[in-house]
N, C-alpha and C positions, 0 to 999 in steps of 0.2 A: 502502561496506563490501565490496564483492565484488573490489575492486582490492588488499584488507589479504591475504597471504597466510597471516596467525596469525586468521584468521576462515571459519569455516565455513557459509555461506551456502545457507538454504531458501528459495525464491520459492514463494510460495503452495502450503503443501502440501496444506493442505483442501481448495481447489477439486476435485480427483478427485471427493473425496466428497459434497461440495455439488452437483456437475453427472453425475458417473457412477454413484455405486455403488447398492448396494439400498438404503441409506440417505440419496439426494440427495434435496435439500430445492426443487430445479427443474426444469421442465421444457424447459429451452431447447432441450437435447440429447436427441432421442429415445434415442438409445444408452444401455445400463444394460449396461454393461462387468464383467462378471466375474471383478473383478480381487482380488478378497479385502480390499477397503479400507473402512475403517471408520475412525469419529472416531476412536474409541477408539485404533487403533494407528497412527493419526497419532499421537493424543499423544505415544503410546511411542515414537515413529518421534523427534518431536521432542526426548524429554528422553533420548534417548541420549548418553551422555557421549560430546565429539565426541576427537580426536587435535588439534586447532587449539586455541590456548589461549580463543578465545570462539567463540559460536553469537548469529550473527543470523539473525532469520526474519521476510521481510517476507509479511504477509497482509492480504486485505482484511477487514474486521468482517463484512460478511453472510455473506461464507461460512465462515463459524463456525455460519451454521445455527440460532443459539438455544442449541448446546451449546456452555455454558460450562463443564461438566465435562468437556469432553475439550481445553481450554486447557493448555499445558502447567506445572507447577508448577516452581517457582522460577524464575521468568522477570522482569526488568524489562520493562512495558511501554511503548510510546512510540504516540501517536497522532499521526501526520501529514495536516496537515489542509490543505484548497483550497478557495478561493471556488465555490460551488457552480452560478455562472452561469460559471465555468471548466471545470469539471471535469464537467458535464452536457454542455456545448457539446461536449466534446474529444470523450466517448462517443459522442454524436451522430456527429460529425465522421466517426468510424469505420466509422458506418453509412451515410453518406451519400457517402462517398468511393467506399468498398465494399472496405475493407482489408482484414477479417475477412471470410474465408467461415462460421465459427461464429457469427457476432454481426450477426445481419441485421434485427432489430428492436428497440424501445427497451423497456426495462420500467423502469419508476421505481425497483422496490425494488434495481435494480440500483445503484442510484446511492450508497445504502448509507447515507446522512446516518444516518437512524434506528438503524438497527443499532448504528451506531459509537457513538452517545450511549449506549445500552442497554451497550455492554461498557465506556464510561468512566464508566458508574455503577458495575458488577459491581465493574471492578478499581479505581476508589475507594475506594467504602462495603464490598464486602463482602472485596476481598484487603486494601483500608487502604493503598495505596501512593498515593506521591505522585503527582498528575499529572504527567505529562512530554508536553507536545504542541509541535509543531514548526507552523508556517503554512507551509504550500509556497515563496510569494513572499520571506518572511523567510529562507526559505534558498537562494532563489536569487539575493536579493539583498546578503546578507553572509554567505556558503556558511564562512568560513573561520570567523566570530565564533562562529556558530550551532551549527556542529560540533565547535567547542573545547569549547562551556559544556555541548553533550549527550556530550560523553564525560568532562567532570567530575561530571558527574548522574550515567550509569554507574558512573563507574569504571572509565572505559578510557582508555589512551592513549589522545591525539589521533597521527595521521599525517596529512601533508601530502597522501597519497598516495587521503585520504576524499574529497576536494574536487578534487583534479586525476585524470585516471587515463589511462590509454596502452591500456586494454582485454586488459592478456599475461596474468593469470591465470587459472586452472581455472573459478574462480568467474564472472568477466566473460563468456568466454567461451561459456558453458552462456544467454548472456542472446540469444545469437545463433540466433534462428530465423525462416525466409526470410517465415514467412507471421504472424510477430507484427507488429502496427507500434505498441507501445503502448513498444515501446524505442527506436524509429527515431531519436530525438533522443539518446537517452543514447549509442548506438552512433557517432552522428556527431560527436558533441563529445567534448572531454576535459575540461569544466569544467561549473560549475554557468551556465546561459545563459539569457534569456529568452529561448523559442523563440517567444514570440505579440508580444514588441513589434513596432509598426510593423504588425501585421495588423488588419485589419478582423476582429471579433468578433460582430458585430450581425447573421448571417446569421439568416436564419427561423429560427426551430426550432417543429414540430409542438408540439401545446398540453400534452400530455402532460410534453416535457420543461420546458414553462413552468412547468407544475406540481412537476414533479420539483425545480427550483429556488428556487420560492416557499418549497415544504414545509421545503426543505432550510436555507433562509438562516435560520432564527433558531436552528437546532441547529449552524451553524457560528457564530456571533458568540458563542453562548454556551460555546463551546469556546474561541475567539479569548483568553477572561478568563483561561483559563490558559495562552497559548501562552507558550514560554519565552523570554526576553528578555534580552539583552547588551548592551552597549556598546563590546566589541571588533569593531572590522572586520580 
């Protein structure tokens, strides 16, 4: 999305307020930044009509905080979802490399499984929209099928340019910062890649994040029932 130049692109705009403001919901960050941010004008921040003829915003579920009134209104949702003895390991990985100077211990509710099932019930049963869920691997392994059939679910054009990218535009570019590495692979490739084939997976992990992955694996299989499904490669 952030390579489409007719798309106007927000990475995670709640996190401020989930980790800074008088209204964070964590303590990771001693810091309480007085910055005037609140769910609330996130929201507003989000349903500003943009100048790009669409708005993508990609966020994680926990840091939504439990406030589902401050979701924005008239929004397609889309759940993208990962094996959780992947996607625990990678957090880990983070912590254990020592990539993030912010992110120097593990917390389970970080890992978000639960959250995310809590907002694919909200915008099920109480917005009434269709599920739209993507599986990580499903789209790293037929990147082109997968993102044809979610922009006929939208209602967007497909561009070739979703699935390949060269990194030139405004939106890319903002994804480039020295002390993230949670983009390190998007920034190195220009395609959808399996960046763990061929790796060994099976290192320790503290029991914690055993946990964190146990909890998590029957609320991703039971997301898995609606992931969205093609036959075009």
């Amino acid at each position: 999305m952030a390579q489409r130049p007719d798309t106007k692109v927000l990475l995670e705009p709640y996190m401020p307020c989930f980790y800074y403001s008088s209204e964070k919901k964590h303590d990771r960050h001693e810091v309480n930044l007085d910055i005037g941010y609140s769910f609330q004008k996130c929201k507003e921040m989000c349903e500003k009509e943009p100048s790009e003829k669409y708005i993508f915003i990609k966020e994680l579920a926990y840091q939504l905080g439990g406030r589902f009134d401050a979701l924005p209104d008239k929004f397609q949702h889309t759940f993208l979802i990962r094996n959780p003895n992947k996607t625990v390991r990678s957090l880990y990985s983070v912590i254990r490399k020592g990539e993030d100077p912010t992110y120097t211990s593990f917390d389970k509710t970080e890992a978000g499984f639960k959250q995310l099932m809590e907002l694919f019930e909200h915008v099920t049963k109480v917005l009434g929209q269709e599920p739209i869920v993507i599986e990580a691997d499903d789209l790293v392994n037929n990147s082109v099928g997968v993102v044809k059939k979610y922009c006929q679910m939208v209602g967007m054009d497909y561009k070739h340019c979703m699935v390949e990218w060269d990194g030139s535009t405004t939106n890319f570019k903002k994804l480039r910062h020295p002390w993230n590495p949670y983009h390190k692979h998007l920034l190195s490739t220009n395609k959808f890649e399996n960046t763990q084939e061929g790796k060994e997976q099976e290192w320790d992990i503290p029991a914690e994040c055993q946990e964190a992955i146990d909890e998590s694996m029957d609320i991703y299989q039971e997301l898995c029932k609606y992931k969205l499904k093609t036959t075009e490669q």
